[in-house]
N, C-alpha and C positions, 0 to 999 in steps of 0.2 A: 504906707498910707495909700489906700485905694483914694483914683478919681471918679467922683460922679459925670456919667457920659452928661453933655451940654442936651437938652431937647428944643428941637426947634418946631418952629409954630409956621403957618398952620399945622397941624397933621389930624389925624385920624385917632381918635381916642375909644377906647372900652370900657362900658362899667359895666360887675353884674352887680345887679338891684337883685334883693333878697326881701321875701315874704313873706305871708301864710297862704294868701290866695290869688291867684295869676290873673286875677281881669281887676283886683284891686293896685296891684303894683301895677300892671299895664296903664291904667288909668291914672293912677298916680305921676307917671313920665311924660302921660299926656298933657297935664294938669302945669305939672312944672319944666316939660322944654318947648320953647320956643321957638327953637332951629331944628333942620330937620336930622332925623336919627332912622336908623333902622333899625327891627329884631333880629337878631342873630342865633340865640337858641332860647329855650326855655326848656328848664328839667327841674323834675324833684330830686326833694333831698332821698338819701336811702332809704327812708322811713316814710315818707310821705308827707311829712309835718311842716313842708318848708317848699318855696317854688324860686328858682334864680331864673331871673330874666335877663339875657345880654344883649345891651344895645350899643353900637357905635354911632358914632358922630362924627362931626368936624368941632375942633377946637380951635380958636386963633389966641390963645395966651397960655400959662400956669393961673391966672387968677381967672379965667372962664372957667378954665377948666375944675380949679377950687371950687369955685361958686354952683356949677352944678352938682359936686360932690356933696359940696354942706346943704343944699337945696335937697336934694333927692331923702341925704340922710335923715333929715328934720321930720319927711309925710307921713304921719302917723302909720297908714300903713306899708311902710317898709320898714326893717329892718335891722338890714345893713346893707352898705353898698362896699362894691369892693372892686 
């Protein structure tokens, strides 16, 4: 039986938010965080049909950190987040 490592809080979290269009997902992150974040990369898919935005942050819990995931995932325009 594998153990899951413990994660301790604060720390430094990544999500990429996934689209169609990159000033709409940008906007979208603006819309739903509140705390501050940075862009880290933005790329297309291989096709061109899709834009990943990565932003890090700071987290201080698992349930902020949830909450920004179900938040992000919900904006119409995104995607996925991952």
């Amino acid at each position: 039986m594998q153990m899951l490592k413990e994660i301790l809080y604060p720390r430094v979290w990544e999500y990429a938010v996934i689209g169609k269009d990159e000033n709409e997902v940008k906007e979208a992150i603006f819309q739903i965080l509140d705390i501050p974040f940075t862009f880290t990369r933005i790329r297309p898919s291989s096709k061109g049909n899709f834009i990943s935005v990565h932003i890090i942050l700071e987290v201080d819990s698992q349930d902020t950190r949830d909450s920004i995931f179900r938040a992000l995932s919900a904006h119409k325009h995104i995607k996925m987040v991952i």
